[in-house]
N, C-alpha and C positions, 0 to 999 in steps of 0.2 A: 437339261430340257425337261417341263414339266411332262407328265404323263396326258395322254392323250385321253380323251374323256367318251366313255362308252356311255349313250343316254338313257339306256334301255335298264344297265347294268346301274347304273347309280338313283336309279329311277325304283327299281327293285331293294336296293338298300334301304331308303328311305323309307320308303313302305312296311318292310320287316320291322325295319326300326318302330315306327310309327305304329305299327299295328299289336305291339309287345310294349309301348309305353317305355321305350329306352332312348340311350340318345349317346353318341357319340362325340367324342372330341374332333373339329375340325381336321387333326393333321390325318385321321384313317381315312381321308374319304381322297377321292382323286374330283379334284375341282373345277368345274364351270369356268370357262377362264374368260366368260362376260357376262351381261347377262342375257342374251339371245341365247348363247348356250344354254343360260340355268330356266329357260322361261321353254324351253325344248324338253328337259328334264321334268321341268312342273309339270306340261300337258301329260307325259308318259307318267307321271303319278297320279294324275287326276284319275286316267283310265281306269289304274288299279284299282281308285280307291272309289271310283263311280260317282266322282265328282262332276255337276254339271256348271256352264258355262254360264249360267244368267243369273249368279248372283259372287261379287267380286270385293275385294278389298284393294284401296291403294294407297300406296307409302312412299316415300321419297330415300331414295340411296344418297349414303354419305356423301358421295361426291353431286349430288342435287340433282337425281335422274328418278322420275317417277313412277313406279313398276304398280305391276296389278298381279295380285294372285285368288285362287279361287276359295270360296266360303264352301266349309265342308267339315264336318253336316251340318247341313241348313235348314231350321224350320222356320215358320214365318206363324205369329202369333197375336192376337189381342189385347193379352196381360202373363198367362203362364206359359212357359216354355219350360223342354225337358233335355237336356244335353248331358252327354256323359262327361265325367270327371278325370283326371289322370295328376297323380302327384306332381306336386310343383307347378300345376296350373296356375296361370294369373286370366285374370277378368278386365276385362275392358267397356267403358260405355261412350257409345258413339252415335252421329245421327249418321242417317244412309237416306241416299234417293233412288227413285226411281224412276227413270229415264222415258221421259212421255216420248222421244224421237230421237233418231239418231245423232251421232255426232260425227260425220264424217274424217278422215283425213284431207287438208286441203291447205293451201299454200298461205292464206291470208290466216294470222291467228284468231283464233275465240276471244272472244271479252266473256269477263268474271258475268255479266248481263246477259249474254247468250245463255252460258250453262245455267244458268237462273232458269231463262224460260224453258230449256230442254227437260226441266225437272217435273215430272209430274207430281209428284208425290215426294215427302220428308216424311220418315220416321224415327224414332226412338231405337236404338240396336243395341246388341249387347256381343261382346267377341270375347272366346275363349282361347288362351295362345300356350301354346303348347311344341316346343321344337325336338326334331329329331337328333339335331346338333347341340353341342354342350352348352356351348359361349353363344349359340344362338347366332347373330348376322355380325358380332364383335372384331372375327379373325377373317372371312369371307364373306359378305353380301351376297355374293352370286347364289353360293353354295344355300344363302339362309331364303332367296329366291325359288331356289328350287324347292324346298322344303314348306312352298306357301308361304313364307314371309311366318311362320309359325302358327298360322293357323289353325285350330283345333275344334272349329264349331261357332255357330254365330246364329242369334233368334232374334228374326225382325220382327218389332214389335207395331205398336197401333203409327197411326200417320200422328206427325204433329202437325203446327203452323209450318208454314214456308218461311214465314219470317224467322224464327228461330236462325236459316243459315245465314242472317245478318247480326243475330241478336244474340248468340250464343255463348259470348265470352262472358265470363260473370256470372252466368245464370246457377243461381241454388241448387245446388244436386247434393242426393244422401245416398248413399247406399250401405245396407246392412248382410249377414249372413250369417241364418238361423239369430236372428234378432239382436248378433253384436255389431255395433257402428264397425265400418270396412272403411267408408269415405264421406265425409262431412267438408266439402270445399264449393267454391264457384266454377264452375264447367270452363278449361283453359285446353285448347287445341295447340298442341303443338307449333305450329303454321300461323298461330291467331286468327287463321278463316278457316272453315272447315271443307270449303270449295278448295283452296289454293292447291291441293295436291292434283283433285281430278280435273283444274283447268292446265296446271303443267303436264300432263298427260294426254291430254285433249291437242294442246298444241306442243308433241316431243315429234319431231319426223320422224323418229325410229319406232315408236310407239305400235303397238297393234290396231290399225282400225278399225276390226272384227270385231272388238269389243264393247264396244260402245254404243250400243244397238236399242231402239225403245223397245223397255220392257225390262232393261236389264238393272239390278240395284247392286247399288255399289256404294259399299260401305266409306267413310273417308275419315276415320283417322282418331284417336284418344280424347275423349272430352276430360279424361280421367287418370291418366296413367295407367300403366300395366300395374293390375294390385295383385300381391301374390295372395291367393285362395289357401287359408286355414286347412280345406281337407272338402268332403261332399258334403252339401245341404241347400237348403233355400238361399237363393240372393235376390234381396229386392230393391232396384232402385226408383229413386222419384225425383223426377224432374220439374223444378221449378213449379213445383207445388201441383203439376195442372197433368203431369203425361207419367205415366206407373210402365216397368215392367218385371215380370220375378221368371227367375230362371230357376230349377231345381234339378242341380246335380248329383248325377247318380255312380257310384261306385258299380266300378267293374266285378262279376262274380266270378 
C-alpha cells in the first residue's frame, strides 16, 4: 500500500529543493496519487514561494487531462526582461492571453470562438523550466504537477495581434543567446492550436473554476520546444519579423 501523502511535508521538500537549484529522483518522494492531490501540494508551494494566482500556465497530462500551475517569478515587460538562471535550465517561447472576463464552470461546453472573445489581449511570453524532480513529469505527472509542471520564471512581453492565435503555426521565429542561433524554425505548438489546452481546461468538470477569472494570463503551451540553455546571458527572440522580446539571465551569487 502506497504511503499516504502529507501536503504540507512534500510541499516543504520541493521548495528546499527548488530553492538550492537540486532535484531529486522521482522514487524519494512519497507521491500525489492524482492530481487534485498534486494541485493541493502546488497551492502549499506557491505559499512558500510567494507565488500569486493571476498569472498561470497550462499543459495537458499524458493521459489527456488539462492541468494549470502557477508563473513564478513573473515579470511582465515591453522588450527586456531579467530572470534568474539555474543549471540545466531550458527556455521556452509562447504566446499568453489575457482574459478580458471570466470563464465560468458550466454544463454546456465552450467553443474554441468563445475563448477567442474572452481574450482581451495576446502576447509574446517567454518560460524558463526548471524541476525539482530528475526525470521531470517522465515517472509521475502528479508529482511533476506539484512542482509547477517545472516552472521556473516567465516575462510577459509586449501584446501581439489576436490573430496570431489562428495564424501561428509556421510563423518564422529565431531565437539567439548572447548572439549564437539557439532556434531558427517555424513556430509549431504542440496541440497545432495554441488555445486547444485552455479550451480543454475551460470545459474539464473537475477543472478549478477559480481560475479563470478576467484579468488573469495564462500562458498556453511551446511554440518552440524546451531548448536547453548553454549557461547565463542574453536571450533574444523574434517573432515573425514584426514582435521582439530578450530575456537576460542572471547567475546566482
Amino acid at each position: 500500500m502506497p504511503n499516504a501523502i502529507n501536503t504540507g511535508d512534500l510541499a516543504n521538500t520541493l521548495y528546499t529543493l527548488r530553492t538550492g537549484g537540486q532535484s531529486n529522483p522521482t522514487a524519494n518522494f512519497v507521491l500525489p496519487s492524482n492530481l487534485a492531490e498534486a494541485m493541493e501540494v502546488q497551492h502549499a508551494l506557491a505559499r512558500l514561494e510567494g507565488a500569486s494566482d493571476t498569472a498561470w500556465k497550462v499543459a495537458m497530462s499524458p493521459d489527456q487531462h488539462a492541468v494549470m500551475a502557477r508563473l513564478y517569478p513573473y515579470v511582465e515587460t515591453e522588450l527586456e526582461a531579467q530572470l534568474p538562471y539555474l543549471p540545466g535550465m531550458k527556455f521556452e517561447l509562447e504566446l499568453a492571453l489575457r482574459l478580458g472576463r471570466e470563464l465560468p464552470a458550466r454544463t454546456e461546453p465552450y467553443s474554441r470562438t468563445e475563448i477567442v472573445e474572452a481574450v482581451s489581449h495576446v502576447h509574446i511570453g517567454a518560460e524558463l523550466l526548471s524541476s525539482a524532480v530528475t526525470d521531470a513529469g517522465k515517472v509521475s505527472f502528479p508529482l511533476y504537477v506539484a512542482d509547477r509542471i517545472g516552472n521556473r520564471g516567465y516575462a510577459l512581453g509586449p501584446v501581439v495581434a489576436k490573430v496570431l492565435l489562428d495564424t501561428i503555426e509556421g510563423t518564422e521565429t529565431h531565437i539567439t543567446h548572447d548572439g549564437a542561433p539557439l532556434f531558427s524554425q517555424p513556430a509549431k505548438h504542440p496541440a497545432g492550436d495554441p488555445l486547444a489546452w485552455l479550451l480543454a481546461y475551460a470545459n474539464d468538470p473537475s477543472s478549478s473554476n477559480n481560475i479563470l477569472r478576467a484579468g488573469t494570463v495564462i500562458t498556453t503551451g511551446a511554440l518552440t520546444g524546451a531548448m536547453l540553455l548553454p549557461g547565463p546571458g542574453r536571450v533574444e527572440v523574434r517573432l515573425a519579423q514584426d514582435y521582439a522580446i530578450n530575456v537576460t539571465l542572471t547567475a546566482s551569487s
